[in-house]
C-alpha positions in Angstrom: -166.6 -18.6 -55.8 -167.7 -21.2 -58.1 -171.3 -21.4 -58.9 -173.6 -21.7 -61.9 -176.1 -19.5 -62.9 -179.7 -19.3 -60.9 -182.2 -18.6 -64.5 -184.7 -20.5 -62.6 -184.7 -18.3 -60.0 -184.6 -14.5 -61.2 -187.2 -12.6 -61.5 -185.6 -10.5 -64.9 -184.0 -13.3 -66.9 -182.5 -10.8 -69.1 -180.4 -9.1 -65.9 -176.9 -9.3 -65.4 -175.7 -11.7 -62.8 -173.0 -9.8 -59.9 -169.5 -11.3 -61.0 -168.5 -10.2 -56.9 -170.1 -10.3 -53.6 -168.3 -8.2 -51.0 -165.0 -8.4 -52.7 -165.5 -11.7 -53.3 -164.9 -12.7 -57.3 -168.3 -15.0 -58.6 -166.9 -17.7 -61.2 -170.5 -18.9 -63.1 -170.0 -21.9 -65.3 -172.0 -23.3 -68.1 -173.9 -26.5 -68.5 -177.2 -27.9 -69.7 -180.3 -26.8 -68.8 -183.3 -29.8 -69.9 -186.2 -30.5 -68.2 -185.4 -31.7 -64.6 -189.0 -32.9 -64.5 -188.2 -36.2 -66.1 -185.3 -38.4 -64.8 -183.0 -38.0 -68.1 -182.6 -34.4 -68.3 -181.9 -34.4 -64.2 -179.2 -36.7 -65.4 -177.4 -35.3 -68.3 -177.7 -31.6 -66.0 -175.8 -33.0 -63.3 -173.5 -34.8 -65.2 -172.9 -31.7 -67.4 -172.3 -29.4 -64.4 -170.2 -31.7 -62.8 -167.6 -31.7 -65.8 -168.1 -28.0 -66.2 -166.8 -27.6 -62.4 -164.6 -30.6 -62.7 -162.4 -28.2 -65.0 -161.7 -25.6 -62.1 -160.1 -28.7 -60.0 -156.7 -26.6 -60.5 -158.1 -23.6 -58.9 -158.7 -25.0 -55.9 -155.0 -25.6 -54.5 -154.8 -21.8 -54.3 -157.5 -22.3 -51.7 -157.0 -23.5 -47.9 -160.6 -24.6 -47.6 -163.3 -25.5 -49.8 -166.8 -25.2 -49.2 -168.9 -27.4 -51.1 -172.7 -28.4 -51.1 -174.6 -31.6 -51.9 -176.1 -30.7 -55.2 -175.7 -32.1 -57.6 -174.5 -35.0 -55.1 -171.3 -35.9 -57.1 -170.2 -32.3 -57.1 -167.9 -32.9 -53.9 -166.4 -35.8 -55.2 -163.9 -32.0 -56.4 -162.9 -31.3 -53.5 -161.9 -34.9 -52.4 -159.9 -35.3 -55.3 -158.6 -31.8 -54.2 -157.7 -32.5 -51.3 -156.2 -35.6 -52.2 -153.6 -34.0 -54.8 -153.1 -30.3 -53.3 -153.9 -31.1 -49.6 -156.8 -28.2 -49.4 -159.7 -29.4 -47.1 -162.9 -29.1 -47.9 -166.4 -28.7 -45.5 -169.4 -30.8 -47.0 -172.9 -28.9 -46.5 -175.5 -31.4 -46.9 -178.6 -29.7 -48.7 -180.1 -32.9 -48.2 -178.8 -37.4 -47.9 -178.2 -39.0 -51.4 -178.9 -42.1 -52.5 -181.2 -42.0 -49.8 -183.7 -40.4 -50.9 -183.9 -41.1 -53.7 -184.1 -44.8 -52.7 -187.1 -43.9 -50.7 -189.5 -42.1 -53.4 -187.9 -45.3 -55.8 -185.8 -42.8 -58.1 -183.3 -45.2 -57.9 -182.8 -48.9 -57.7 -181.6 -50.8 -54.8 -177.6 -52.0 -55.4 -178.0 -50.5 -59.3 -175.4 -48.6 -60.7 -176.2 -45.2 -59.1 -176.8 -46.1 -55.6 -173.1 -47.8 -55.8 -171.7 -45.0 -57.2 -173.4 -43.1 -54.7 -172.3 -45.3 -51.6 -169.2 -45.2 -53.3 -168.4 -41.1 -53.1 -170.4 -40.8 -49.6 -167.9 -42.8 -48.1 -164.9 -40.8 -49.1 -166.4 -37.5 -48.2 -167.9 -38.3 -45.4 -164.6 -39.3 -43.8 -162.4 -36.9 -45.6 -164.1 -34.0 -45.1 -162.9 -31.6 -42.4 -166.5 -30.6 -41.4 -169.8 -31.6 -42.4 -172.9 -29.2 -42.0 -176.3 -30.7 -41.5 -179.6 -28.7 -41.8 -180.8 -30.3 -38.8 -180.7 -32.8 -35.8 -183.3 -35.2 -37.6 -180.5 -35.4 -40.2 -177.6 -35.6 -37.7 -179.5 -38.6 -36.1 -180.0 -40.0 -39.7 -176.4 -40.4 -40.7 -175.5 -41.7 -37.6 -178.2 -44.4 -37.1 -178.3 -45.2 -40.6 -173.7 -45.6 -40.4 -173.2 -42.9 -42.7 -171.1 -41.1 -40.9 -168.3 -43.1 -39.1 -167.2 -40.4 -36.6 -169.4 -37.9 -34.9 -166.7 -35.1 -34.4 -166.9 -33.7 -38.0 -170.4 -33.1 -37.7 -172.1 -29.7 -37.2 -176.0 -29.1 -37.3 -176.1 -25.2 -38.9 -179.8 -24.7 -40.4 -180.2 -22.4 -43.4 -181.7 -19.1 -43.2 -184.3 -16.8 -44.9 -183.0 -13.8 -46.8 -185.0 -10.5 -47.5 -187.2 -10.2 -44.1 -186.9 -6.6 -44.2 -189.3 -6.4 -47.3 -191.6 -9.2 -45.9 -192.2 -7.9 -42.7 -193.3 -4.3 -44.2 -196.8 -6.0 -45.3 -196.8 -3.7 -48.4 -198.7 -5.3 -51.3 -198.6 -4.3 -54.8 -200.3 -7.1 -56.5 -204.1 -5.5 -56.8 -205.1 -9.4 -57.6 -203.6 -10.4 -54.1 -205.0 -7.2 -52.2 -208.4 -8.0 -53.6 -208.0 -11.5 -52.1 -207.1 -10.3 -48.8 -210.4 -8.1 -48.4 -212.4 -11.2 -49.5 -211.4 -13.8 -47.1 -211.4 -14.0 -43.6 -208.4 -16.7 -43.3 -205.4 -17.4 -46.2 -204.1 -20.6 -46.2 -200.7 -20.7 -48.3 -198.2 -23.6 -49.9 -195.7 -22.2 -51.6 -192.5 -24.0 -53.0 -191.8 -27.5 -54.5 -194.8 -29.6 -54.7 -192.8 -32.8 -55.2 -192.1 -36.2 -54.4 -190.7 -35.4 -51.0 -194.3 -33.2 -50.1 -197.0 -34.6 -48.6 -200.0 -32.9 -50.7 -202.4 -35.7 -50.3 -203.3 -34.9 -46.7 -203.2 -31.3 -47.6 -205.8 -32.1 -50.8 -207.8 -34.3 -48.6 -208.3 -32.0 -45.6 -209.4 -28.9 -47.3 -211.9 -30.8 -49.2 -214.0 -30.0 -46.5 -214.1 -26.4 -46.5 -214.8 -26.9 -50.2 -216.3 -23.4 -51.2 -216.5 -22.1 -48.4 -216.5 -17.8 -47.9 -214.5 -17.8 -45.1 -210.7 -19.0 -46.2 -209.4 -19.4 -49.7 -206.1 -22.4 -50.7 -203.2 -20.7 -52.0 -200.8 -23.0 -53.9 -197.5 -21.1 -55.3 -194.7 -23.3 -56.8 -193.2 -26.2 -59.1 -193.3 -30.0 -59.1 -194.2 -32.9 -60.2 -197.3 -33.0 -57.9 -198.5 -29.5 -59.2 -200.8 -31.4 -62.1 -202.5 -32.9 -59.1 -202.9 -30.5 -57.6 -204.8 -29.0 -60.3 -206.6 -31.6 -61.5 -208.0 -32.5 -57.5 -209.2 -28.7 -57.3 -211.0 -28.7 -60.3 -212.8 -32.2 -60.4 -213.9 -31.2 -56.6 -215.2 -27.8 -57.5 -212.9 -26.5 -54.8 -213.6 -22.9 -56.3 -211.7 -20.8 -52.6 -208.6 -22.1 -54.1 -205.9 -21.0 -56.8 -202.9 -21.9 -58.0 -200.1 -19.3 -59.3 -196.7 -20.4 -60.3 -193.0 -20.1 -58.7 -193.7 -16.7 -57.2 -190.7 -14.5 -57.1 -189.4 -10.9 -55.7 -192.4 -8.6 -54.7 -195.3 -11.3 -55.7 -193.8 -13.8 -53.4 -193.6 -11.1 -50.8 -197.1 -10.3 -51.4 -198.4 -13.7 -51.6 -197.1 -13.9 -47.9 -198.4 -10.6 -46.6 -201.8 -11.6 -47.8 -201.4 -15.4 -46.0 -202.7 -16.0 -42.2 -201.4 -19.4 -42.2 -198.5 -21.4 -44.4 -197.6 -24.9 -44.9 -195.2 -27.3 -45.1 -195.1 -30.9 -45.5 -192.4 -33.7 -45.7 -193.9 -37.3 -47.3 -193.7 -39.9 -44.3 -190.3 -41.6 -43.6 -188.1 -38.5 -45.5 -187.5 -36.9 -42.2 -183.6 -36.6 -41.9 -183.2 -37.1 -45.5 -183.6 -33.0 -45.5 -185.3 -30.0 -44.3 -187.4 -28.0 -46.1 -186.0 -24.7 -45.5 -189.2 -22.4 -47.1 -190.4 -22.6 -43.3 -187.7 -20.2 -42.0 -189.4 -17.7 -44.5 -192.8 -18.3 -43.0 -191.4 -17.3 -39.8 -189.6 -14.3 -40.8 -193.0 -12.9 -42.2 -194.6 -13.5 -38.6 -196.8 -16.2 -40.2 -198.6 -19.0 -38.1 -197.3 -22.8 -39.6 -198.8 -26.4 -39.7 -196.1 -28.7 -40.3 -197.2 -32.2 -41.4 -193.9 -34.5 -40.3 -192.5 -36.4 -37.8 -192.8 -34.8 -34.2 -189.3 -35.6 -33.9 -188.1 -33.0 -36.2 -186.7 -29.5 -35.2 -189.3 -27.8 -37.1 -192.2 -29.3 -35.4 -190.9 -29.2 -32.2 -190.1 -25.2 -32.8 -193.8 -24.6 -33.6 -195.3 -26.5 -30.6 -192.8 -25.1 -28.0 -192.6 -21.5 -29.6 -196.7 -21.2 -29.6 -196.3 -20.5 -33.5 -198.3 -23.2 -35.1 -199.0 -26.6 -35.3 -197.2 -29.8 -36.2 -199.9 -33.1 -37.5 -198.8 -36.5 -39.1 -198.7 -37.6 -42.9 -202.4 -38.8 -43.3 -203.9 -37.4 -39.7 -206.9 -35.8 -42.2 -208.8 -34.9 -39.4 -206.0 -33.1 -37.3 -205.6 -31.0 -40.3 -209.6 -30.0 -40.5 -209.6 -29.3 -36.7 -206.3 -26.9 -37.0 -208.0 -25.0 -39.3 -211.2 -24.9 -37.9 -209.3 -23.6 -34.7 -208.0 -20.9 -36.8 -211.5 -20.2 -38.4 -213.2 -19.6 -35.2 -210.5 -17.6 -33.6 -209.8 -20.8 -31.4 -206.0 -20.7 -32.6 -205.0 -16.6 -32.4 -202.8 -15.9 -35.5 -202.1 -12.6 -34.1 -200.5 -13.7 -30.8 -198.5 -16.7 -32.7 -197.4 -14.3 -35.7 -195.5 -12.3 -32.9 -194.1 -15.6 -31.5 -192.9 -16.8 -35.0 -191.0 -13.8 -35.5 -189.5 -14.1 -32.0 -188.3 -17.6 -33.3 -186.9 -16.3 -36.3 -184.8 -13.6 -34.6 -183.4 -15.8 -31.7 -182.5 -19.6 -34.4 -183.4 -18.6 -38.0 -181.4 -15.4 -38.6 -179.0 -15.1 -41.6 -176.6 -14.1 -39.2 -176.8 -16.3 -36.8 -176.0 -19.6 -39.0 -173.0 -17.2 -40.5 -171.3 -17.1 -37.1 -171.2 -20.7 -37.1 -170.3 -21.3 -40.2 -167.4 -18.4 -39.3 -166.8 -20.5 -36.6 -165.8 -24.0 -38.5 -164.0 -21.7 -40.9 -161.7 -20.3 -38.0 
């Protein structure tokens, strides 16, 4: 396995990294690491992974089959060449649909240099490719309506999966901050992960403005982003004092943060759906937790909620439909309890680890 190394993600930066998984040898290469906040450093970190995994081209015609995922999005442009001088094929997981979307949050300029470049690589591997894994059928419909995809037969939907349930679902919590805030408020409302340009936070801002202070529920925010400033600044110029805002939790916090939390969010900014799927929701599941999704109805994950009985789905800007979900939980209107055991009953019988592993055993066979 070739892979860089996850700093951003650890909770002891000084620990040692596994160099195997099951018998499997883990191959970490080096490459910069500037600020992916601003649109330079994102560059010069792709580019410098890129050439960093570009050297272990050779490698790979030891190898049958390659597995490689969308990020950065010219890292499969290895395997293609791979494939193209050894003959080893390769299976494309698509994390998420570039240039797309960056087109849409106008990261990018129409017909500029990167979005040919772009149109130029998604071509090849999207043809060449033995298999290509999409998160879900929002994104199968995407690349088929939107012709980039030629064929259909090469396409499999396998959605990712939530790891470390076990220690979720035991509700232990060791953060005495987050215990006190349990036994203060009645209802926990929780967004945790990327508060970016793909998130719709401006519904969520607007909608709990009305609950502004209130004893009854307190606004969790947990993450990273470009939005997070706003985030900050809109809670403190309203006076929103039920609210705070922590970081990118990690390890026993995060599992904490979600043992304390009745009800979790996520959003997708209007007109992203298929572009990606914003896996954080398979962890709210596995913890039991109710969900409001603000998205398209038409995507797996607010279809799930409504016909599971585990949440809610509203759409980007319905203000009001946010309000009156919460309300509903607030009065006992919405039971958290009943749709915390349904949640998990989703989880279990779509969302498992396992359960996306036997497909993608299956594409491997």
């Amino acid at each position: 396995m070739f892979t860089g190394y996850p700093t951003e993600y650890l909770d002891d930066e000084n620990r040692d990294l596994p160099t195997e998984i099951d018998g499997i040898p883990i191959h970490r290469v080096k490459y910069t690491t500037f600020n992916n906040k601003s649109k330079m450093g994102r560059l010069l970190n792709f580019f410098s992974f890129f050439v960093s995994m570009s050297r272990k081209i050779l490698a790979l015609k030891n190898f049958n089959k390659v597995i490689v995922y969308s990020n950065p999005p010219v890292l499969p442009l290895i395997p293609y060449i791979a494939k193209k001088v050894f003959g080893t094929e390769f299976i494309f997981v698509a994390f998420d649909i570039y240039p797309d979307n960056a087109l849409k949050m106008n990261g990018i300029k129409p017909n500029g240099l990167i979005h040919k470049l772009m149109n130029f690589i998604n071509k090849r591997i999207y043809s060449n490719a033995e298999e290509i894994v999409l998160l879900g059928n929002e994104m199968y419909d995407y690349v088929i309506q939107n012709n980039i995809a030629g064929k259909t037969s090469n396409l499999k939907v396998i959605p990712n999966w939530f790891t470390g349930d076990e220690e979720i679902i035991k509700g232990q919590i060791d953060n005495a901050e987050f215990r006190a805030l349990k036994e203060q408020y009645k209802l926990i409302v929780l967004y945790s992960g990327n508060m970016g340009a793909f998130q719709d936070i401006d519904t969520i801002l607007k909608g709990i403005r009305r609950f502004k202070n209130s004893n009854d529920i307190l606004f969790v925010f947990s993450g990273h982003g470009k939005k997070t400033d706003e985030v900050k600044e809109f809670l403190e110029t309203e006076g929103i004092t039920n609210s705070r805002v922590y970081g990118f939790l990690k390890g026993q916090d995060y599992s904490d943060i979600l043992a304390i939390s009745n009800v979790c969010l996520v959003s997708l900014e209007k007109g992203i759906e298929g572009l990606g799927v914003p896996s954080k929701t398979y962890g709210y599941l596995a913890a039991g937790k109710s969900v409001i999704s603000i998205m398209s109805h038409n995507t797996d994950i607010a279809q799930d909620l409504e016909s599971w009985k585990c949440g809610h789905n509203i759409l980007q800007g319905d203000v009001l439909g946010f309000e009156k979900v919460l309300s509903d939980y607030l009065s006992g209107a919405r039971d958290t309890q009943s749709e915390s055991r349904n949640a998990r009953s989703l989880y279990k019988m779509k969302y498992q680890k396992d359960i996306s592993l036997e497909k993608y055993f299956s594409i491997l066979k």
